[in-house]
N, C-alpha and C positions, 0 to 999 in steps of 0.2 A: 504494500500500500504506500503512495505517496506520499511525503511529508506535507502538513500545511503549506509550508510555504515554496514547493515546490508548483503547489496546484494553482497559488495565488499567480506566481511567473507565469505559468503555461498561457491562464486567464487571459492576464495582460496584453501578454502576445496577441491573443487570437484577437482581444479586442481592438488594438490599435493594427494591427493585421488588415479588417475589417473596414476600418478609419481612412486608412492611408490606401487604401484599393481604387478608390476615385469610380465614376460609371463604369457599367461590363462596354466591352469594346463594341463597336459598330460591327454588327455581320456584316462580309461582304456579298455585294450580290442584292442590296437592298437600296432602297432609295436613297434613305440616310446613308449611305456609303457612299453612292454616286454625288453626294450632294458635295459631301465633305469632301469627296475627292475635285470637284470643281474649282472648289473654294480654295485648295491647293495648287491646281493647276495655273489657273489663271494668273495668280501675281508674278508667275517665273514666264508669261509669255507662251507658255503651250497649249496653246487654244485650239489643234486637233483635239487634241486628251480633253480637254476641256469642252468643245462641241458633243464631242460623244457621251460626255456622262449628263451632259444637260437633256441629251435626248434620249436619253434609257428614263431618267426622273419622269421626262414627259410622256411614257408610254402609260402611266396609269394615274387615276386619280390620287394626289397624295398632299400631303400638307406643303410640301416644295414647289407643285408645281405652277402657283400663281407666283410666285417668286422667280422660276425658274422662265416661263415664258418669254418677258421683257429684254433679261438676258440674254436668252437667245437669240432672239430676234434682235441685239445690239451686234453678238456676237456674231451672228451670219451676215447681216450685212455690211460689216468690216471685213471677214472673210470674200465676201463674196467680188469685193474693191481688191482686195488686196491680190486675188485671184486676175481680177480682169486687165490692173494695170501691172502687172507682168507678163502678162500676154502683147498687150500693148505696148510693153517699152521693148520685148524681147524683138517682136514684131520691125520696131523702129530702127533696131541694131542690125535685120538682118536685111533691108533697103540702105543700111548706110555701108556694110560689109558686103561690097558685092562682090567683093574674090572668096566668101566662104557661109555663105546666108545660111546653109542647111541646118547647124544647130541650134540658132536664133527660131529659123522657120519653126523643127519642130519641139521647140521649149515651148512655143508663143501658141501654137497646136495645144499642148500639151495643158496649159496652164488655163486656156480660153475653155476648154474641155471643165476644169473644174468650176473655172467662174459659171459656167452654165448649170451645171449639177447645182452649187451653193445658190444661185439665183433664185431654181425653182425648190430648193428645200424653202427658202426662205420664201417662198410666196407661199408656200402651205401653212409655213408654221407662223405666218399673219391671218391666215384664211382662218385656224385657229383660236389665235388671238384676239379675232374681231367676233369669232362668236361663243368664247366664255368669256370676254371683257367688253360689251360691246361699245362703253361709255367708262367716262370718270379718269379721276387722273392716276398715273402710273407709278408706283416704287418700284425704284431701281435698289436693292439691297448690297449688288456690287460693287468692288472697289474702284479707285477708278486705277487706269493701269500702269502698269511700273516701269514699262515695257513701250520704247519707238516712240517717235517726235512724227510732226506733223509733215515735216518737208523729206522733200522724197530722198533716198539712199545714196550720196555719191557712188556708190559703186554701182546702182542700180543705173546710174547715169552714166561711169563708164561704158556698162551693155549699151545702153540705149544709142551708145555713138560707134557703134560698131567692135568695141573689145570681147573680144573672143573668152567667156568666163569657163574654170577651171570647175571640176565639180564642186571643189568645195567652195570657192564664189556664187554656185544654183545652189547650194542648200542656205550658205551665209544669207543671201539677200532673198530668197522665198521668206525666211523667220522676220526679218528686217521687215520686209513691205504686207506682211501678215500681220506684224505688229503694226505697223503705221494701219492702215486699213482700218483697225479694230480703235486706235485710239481716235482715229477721226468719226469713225463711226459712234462711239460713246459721245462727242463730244455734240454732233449731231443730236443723240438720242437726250441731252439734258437741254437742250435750246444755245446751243456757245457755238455753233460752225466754226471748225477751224479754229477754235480760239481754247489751246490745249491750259492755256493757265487759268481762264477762266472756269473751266469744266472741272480743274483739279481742283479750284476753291468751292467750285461750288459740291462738292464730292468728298472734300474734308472729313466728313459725318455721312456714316450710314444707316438706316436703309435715307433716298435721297426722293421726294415726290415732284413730280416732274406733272405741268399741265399736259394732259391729252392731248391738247393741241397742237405742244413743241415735237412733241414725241413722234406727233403723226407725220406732220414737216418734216424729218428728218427719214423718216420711213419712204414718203411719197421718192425724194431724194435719193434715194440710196434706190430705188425700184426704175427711176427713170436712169440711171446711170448702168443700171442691170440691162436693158431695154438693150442699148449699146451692143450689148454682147451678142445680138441676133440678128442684128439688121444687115444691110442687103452686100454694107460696105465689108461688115465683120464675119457673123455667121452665118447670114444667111437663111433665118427660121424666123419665118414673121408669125407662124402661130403663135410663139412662144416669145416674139417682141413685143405682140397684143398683148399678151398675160401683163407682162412686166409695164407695158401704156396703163392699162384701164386699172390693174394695183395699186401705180402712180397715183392715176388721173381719185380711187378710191382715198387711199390715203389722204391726197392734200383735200378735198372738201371735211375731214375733220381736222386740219389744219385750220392756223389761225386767220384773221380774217383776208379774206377774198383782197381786198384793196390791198395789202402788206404789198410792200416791191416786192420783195424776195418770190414771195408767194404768184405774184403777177408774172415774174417771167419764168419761173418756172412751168404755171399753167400754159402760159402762152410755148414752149417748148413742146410739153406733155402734148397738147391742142394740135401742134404742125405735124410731127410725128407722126401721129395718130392717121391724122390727112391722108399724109404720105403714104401711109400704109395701107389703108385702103386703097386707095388706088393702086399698088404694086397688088392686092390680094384680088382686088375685081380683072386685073389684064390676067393673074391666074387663074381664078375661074375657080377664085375660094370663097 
């Protein structure tokens, strides 16, 4: 039999054992995982990892996922920029490189490929967002990012003038213009275009409520810049430069008001397009 005061020790132990255990850990494989693991990903710049686990959250109804929606839809259409104008610049390297255009051509393939795919995820997961949120204003619970400036990549400029990049200059500047994309895109999603130090002051403090209105401004933006990615000069798929028009043209009517400049030439843009596009769809006999 034990002594007293051996039994008292054991006690203690198991108590403070107990104490100092902190929550049982996150399963993984659960929502709370994918969530936490987001939360992770994002401040170090890894916004595939990061895309994906916001969209596992979003497969079921869960306490994350009105949290998680806005972010995404921040998160892809930064993606989805950051995607197009590397196609675009790789695109511009390989008309300036005319003794060696072929791997410009097909990065600029390669890369327009994904901006297409991110476009249309992002137009479903707005198609979503406008029918479980279909009014009021938006929290934003993420941070703001840690990760790429506003103005484009010097190196991304050396491609763009014809210098022939090493593999490891396509992975460098894909992470570089993924990050730019996402921080413009945030900056967009709180009403600050382009205006990276205003976005961060105002991101200071989380979660951050952002009017409807800004939100959708930047959305409509970000869908008319997608639009790019199909038309007759680029890709070539006007079914899918419609999508991206009338998203737009959706978007900015909960935009702020109609008079705003911003908002006027933008409409007027989204409006010519649209035109245009018709017309190239009625000579096909769509």
């Amino acid at each position: 039999m034990l002594p007293v005061a051996a039994i008292i020790l054991i006690s203690l132990q198991l108590i403070l054992t107990g104490c100092s255990g902190g929550p049982p850990p996150i399963k993984p494989g659960t929502n709370a995982f994918y969530w936490q693991a987001a939360n992770e990903n994002f401040p170090k710049g890894d916004y595939l990892k990061t895309a994906d686990q916001l969209e596992r959250v979003m497969r079921t109804d869960n306490e994350f996922k009105p949290k998680a929606q806005p972010w995404r839809l921040a998160l892809l259409a930064g993606m989805m920029n950051g995607y197009r104008e590397l196609a675009n610049q790789y695109e511009q390297g390989g008309r300036t490189n005319k003794a060696n255009p072929g791997t410009f051509r097909k990065l600029a393939s390669n890369y327009r490929g994904m901006a297409s795919r991110s476009a249309m995820t992002l137009a479903d997961a707005y198609k979503d967002f406008s029918k479980d949120k279909p009014q009021g204003d938006v929290e934003l619970v993420f941070p703001y990012p840690g990760r790429g400036t506003t103005g484009m990549p010097p190196s991304m400029l050396k491609i763009a003038a014809g210098n022939v990049p090493t593999d490891n200059d396509i992975a460098t500047v894909e992470a570089a213009m993924l990050q730019r994309g996402v921080l413009r895109a945030v900056c967009d999603a709180v009403g600050a275009p382009g205006d990276a130090a205003k976005a961060q002051e105002m991101m200071k403090t989380t979660p951050v409520t952002v009017p409807r209105a800004k939100f959708e401004l930047g959305l409509a933006r970000a869908f008319y810049d997608a639009s790019e990615i199909f038309n007759p000069y680029k890709g070539s798929e006007p079914v899918r430069q419609r999508i991206m028009l009338e998203t737009a043209a959706k978007a900015l009517k909960n935009g702020p008001d109609a008079k705003d400049k911003d908002v006027e030439e933008l409409n007027k843009k989204i409006n010519g397009d649209t035109k245009a596009l018709e017309t190239l769809l009625k000579k096909m006999g769509r």
